[in-house]
C-alpha positions as CSV (number, residue, x, y, z in Angstrom):
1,X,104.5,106.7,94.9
2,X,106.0,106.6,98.6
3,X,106.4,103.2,100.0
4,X,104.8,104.5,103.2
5,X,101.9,105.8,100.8
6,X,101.5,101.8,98.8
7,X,101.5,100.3,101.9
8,X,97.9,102.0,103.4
9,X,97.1,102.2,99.9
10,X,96.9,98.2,100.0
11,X,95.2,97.5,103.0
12,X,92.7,100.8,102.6
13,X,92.0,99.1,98.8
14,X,92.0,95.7,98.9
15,X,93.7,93.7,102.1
16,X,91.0,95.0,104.7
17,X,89.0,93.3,103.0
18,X,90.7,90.2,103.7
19,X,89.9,91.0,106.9
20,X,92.4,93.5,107.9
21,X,95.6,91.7,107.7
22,X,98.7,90.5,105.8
23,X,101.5,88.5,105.7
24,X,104.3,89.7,105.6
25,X,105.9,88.0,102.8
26,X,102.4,89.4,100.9
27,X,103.2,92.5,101.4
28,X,106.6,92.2,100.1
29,X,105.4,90.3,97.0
30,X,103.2,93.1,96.3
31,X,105.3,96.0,96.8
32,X,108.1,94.7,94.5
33,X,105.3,94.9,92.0
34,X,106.4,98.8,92.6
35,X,109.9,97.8,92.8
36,X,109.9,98.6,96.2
37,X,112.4,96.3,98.1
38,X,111.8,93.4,100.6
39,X,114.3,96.0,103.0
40,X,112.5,98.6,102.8
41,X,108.8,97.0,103.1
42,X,110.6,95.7,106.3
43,X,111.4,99.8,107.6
44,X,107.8,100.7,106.7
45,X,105.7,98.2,108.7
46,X,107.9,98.6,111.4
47,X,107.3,102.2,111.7
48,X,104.0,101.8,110.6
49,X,103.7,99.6,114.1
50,X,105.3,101.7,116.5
51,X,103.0,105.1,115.1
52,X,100.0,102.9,116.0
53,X,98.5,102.0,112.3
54,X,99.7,98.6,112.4
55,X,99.9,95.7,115.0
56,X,101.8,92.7,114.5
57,X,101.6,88.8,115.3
58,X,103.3,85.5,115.1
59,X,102.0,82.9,113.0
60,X,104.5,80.0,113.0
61,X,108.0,81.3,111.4
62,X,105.9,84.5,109.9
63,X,105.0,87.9,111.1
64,X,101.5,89.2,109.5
65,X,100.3,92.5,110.5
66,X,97.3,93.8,111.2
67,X,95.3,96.9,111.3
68,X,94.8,98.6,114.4
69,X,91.4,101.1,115.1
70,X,92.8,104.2,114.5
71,X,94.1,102.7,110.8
72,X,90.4,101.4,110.2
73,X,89.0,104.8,111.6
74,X,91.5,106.8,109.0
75,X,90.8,104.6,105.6
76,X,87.5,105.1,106.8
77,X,87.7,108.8,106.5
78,X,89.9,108.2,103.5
79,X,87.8,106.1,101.7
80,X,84.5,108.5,102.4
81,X,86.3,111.6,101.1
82,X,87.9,110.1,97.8
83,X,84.9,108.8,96.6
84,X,81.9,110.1,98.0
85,X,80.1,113.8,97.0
86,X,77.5,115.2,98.9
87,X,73.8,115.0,97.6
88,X,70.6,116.5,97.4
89,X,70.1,120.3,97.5
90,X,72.6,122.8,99.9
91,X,70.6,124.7,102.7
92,X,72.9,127.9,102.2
93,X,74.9,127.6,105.6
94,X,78.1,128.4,106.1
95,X,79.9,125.7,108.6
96,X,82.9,128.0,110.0
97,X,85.8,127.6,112.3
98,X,88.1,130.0,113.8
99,X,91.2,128.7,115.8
100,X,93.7,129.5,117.6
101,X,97.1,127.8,118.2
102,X,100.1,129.0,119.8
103,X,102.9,130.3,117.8
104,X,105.6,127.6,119.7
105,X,103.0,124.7,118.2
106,X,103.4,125.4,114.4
107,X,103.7,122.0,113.8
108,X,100.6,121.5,115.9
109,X,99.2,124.0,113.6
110,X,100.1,122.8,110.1
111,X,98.1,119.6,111.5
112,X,95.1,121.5,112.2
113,X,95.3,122.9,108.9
114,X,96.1,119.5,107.0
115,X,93.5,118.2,108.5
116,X,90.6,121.7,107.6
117,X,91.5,120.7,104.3
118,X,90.9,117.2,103.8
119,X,87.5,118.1,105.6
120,X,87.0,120.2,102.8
121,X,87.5,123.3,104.8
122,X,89.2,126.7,103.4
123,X,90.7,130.0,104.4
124,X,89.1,133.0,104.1
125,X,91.8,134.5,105.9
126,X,94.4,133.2,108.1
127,X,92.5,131.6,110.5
128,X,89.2,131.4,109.7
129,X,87.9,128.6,107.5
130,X,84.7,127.6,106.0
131,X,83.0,125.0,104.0
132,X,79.8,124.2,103.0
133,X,79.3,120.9,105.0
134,X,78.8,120.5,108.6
135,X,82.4,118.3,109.1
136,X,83.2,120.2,112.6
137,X,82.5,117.1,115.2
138,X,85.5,115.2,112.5
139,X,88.0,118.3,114.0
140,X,87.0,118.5,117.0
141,X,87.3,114.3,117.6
142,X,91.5,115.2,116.6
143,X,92.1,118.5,117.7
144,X,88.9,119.2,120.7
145,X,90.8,117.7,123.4
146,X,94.4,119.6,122.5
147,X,95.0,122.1,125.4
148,X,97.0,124.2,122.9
149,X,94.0,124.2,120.4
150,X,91.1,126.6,120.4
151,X,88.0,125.8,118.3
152,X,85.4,128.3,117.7
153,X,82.5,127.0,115.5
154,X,79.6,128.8,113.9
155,X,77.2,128.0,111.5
156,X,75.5,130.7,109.5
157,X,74.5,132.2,106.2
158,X,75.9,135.1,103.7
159,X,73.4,138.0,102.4
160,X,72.8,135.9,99.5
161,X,74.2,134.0,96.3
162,X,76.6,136.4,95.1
163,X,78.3,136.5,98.6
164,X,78.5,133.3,98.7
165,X,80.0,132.7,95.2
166,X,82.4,135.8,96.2
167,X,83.7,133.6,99.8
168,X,84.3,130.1,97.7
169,X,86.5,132.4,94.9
170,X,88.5,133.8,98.3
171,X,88.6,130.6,99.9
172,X,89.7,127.8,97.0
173,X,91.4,128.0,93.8
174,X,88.5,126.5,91.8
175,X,89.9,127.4,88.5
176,X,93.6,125.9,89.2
177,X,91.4,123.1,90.3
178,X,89.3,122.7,87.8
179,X,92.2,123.1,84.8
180,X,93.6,120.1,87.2
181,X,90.3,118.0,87.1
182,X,90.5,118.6,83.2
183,X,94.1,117.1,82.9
184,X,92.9,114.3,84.9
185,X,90.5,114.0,82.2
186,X,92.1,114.1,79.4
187,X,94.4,111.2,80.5
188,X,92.3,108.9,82.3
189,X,89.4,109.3,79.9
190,X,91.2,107.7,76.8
191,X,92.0,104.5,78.9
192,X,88.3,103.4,79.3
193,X,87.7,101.2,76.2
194,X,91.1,99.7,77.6
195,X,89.4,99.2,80.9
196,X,86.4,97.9,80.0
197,X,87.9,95.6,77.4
198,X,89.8,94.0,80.3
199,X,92.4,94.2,78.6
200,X,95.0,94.8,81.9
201,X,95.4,91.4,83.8
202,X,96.6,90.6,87.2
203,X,99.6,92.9,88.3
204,X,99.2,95.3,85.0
205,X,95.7,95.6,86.5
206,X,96.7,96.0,90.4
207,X,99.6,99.2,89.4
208,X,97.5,100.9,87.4
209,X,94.7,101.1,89.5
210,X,97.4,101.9,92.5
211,X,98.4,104.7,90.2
212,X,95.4,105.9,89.3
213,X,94.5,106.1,93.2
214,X,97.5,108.0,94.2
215,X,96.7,110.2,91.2
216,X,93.4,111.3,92.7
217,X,93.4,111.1,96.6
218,X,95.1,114.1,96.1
219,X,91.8,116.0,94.9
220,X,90.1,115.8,98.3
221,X,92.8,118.2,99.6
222,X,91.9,120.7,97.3
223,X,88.3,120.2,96.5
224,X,85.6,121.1,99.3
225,X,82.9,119.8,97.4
226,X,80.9,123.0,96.7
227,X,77.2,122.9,95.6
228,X,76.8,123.4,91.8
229,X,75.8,127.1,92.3
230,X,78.8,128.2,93.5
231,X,80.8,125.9,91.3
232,X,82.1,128.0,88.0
233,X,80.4,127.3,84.8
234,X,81.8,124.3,82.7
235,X,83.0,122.4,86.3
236,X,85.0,119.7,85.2
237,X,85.6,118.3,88.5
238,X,82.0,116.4,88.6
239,X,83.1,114.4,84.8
240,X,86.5,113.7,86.7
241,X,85.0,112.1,89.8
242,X,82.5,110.1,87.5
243,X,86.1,109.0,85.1
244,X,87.8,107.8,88.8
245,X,84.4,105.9,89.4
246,X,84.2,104.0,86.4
247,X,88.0,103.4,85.8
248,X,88.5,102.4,89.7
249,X,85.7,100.0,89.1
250,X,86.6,98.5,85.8
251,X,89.6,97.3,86.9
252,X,88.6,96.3,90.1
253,X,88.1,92.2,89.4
254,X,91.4,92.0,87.4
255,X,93.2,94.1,90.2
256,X,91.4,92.5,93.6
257,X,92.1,88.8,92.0
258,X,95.8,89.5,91.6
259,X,96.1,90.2,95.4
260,X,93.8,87.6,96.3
261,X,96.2,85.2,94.7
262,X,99.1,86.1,95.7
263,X,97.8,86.4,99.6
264,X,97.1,82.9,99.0
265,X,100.0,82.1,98.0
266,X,98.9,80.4,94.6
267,X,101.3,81.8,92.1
268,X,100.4,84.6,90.8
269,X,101.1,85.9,87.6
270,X,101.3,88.9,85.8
């Protein structure tokens, strides 16, 4: 886990809700419980600042920082696409985009692409993408304005279930996913008695459910979040999701009490 990544993966999990802030010295005490030193927690924030995700203040001899809109905006996002799955029945409709970005902005364009993805967009050839969720105004709020960026949207539908089956084979690996969303399984699955037992106190509690967030943030890249009838028989990924859900929670007292005491500075323990 990236020092960068623990930093927004504190405030996104547990210090916006202490309304949005931290001490410095806080954020130190809980990144060493990564082994992450006071130096480098220092080299973080500071960038963190001058990219816009973080302001900073005085309070007496300390600095605390803060988050700024744009940092509430994207754990926001974040926090909508790790753990929430789109319900009731699909209507059928395609949501597409087709772009276009000059061939001197291919950073630009690996942006625009990141970003498809996270929407739970995919390929179905170079630059056309698709997914079964109208997410177009969230691309257009990032990219719309870009005078480099083209965005060409449609909505529409396929001649019928086997088409449509036939685009989400072309446009995601389901089954690398899926034999990915079983592994998660298979490790995360045996640890629930643990869990629930409460058997994981204070900073035992906070790193593994740090770990087990890193672990599966990464799913949202991959996974768009298809409708069960285009999903492949025996989806695991649903089971997975439900695993993160219960395991996130279970050690959530254990985990949020941790931080709680060491933001207020009472001595926490392990």
């Amino acid at each position: 886990m990236k020092a960068r990544s623990l930093v927004f993966d504190l405030f996104g999990d547990y210090l916006r809700y202490r309304g949005g802030e931290a001490r410095l010295r806080t954020l130190t005490t809980l990144m060493g419980c990564f082994d992450v030193p006071e130096a480098t927690v220092r080299v973080v924030v500071t960038r963190l600042r001058k990219e816009g995700w973080l302001e900073s203040r005085r309070d007496g001899r300390e600095t605390t920082y803060l988050l700024t809109d744009a940092a509430w905006l994207l754990l926001d996002e974040g926090r909508s696409r790790i753990f929430d799955r789109a319900a009731g029945p699909w209507d059928g409709q395609w949501h597409m985009v087709i772009y276009s970005v000059p061939e001197t902005e291919r950073a630009l364009r690996e942006q625009l692409r990141k970003k498809l993805s996270w929407l739970g967009f995919g390929p179905l050839s170079a630059s056309v993408w698709l997914s079964p969720h109208d997410r177009i105004a969230q691309l257009r709020a990032d990219f719309g304005e870009l005078p480099t960026v083209r965005l060409d949207a449609f909505h529409a539908r396929s001649e019928g279930v086997a088409s449509d089956r036939d685009m989400a084979d072309r446009a995601w690996d389901l089954a690398g996913l899926d034999r990915d969303y079983a592994a998660m399984l298979a490790e995360y699955r045996p640890r629930l008695d643990r869990y629930r037992s409460g058997e994981l106190l204070g900073q035992d509690a906070l790193v593994e459910r740090m770990r087990l967030m890193h672990y599966y943030r990464r799913f949202p890249f991959r996974d768009p979040d298809l409708p069960p009838e285009l999903l492949p028989a025996g989806w695991t990924g649903r089971a997975a999701h439900e695993v993160f859900l219960e395991a996130h929670g279970q050690l959530r007292t254990a985990a949020e009490g941790f931080v709680d005491a060491v933001a207020e500075g009472v001595g926490a323990t392990r």
